[in-house]
Residue, then its C-alpha position, 0 to 999 in steps of 0.5 A: x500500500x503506497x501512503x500518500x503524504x500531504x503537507x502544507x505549504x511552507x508558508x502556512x503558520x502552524x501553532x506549536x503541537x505541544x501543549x503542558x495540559x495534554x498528558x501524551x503528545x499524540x495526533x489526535x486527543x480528546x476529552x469528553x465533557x458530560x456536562x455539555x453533551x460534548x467531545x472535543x478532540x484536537x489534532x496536531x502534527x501529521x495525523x494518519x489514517x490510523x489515527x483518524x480511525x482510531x479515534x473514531x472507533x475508540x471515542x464513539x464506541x462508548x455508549x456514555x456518549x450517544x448523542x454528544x456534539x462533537x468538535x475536531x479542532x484540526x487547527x496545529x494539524x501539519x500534514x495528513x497520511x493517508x493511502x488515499x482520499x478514498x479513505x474519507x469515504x470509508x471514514x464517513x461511512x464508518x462514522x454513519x455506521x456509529x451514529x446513534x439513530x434516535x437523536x440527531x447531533x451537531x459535528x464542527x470540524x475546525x480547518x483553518x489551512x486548505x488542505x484539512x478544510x478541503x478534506x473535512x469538506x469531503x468528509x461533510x458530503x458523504x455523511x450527509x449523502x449517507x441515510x444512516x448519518x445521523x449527525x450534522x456535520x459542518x466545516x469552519x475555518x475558526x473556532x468561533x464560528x465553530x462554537x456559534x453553530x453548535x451553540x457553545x460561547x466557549x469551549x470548557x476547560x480541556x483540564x476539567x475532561 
């Protein structure tokens, strides 16, 4: 299998990954906020294919989160790694195939650089082509407008998970 590598260009400015309240330096992390009905995970550095879904299978497997929003912060996402964009599809439908099918939630992807907005954009399109998608999905290029459309002013404290 031939893995393709994507990466921004060099001109584009990328937030440094590290952050002291992550425990792990990972690709992708996420907290769950009960009080809010909420996940929030952030993606940071090259993220592959195995973190994507990973993350998809890890996260919304557990039953304690049926019909939480969602938000991916994508914005200190440096470059992708992905056998191929084909793989959005099987990420969506993998998605759809998890969605809860009683309650209906919101899902803001934030992708401030071309390429994680182009991607997420595809990724926004077969969820909602796909009948068993139960999950509003939207692409935004800040986090504001992000937390306007699933109607949150702030993002709680990533800490207090």
């Amino acid at each position: 299998m031939q893995v393709e590598a994507w990466r921004l260009p060099a001109q584009a400015k990328i937030q440094p990954a590290f952050d002291e309240n992550v425990r792990a330096a990972m690709p992708i992390e996420y907290r769950i906020h009960h009080r809010q009905r909420l996940v929030v995970a952030r993606g940071s550095g090259t993220v592959t294919d195995q973190d994507v879904f990973g993350y998809q299978r890890k996260a919304w497997s557990d039953p304690s989160i049926v019909g939480y929003d969602e938000l991916v912060d994508m914005t200190k996402v440096q470059g992708f790694a992905i056998p191929s964009v084909g793989r959005v599809q099987e990420l969506a439908d993998l998605s759809a195939a998890m969605d809860h099918r009683v309650s209906e939630s919101k899902f803001a992807i934030v992708a401030p650089n071309d390429l994680a907005y182009g991607l997420g954009r595809m990724y926004e399109t077969y969820r909602a082509i796909n009948p068993a998608s139960s999950k509003k999905v939207s692409v935004f290029r800040t986090l504001p407008e992000a937390l306007n459309h699933l109607g949150i002013e702030e993002l709680p404290p990533w800490e207090d998970a």
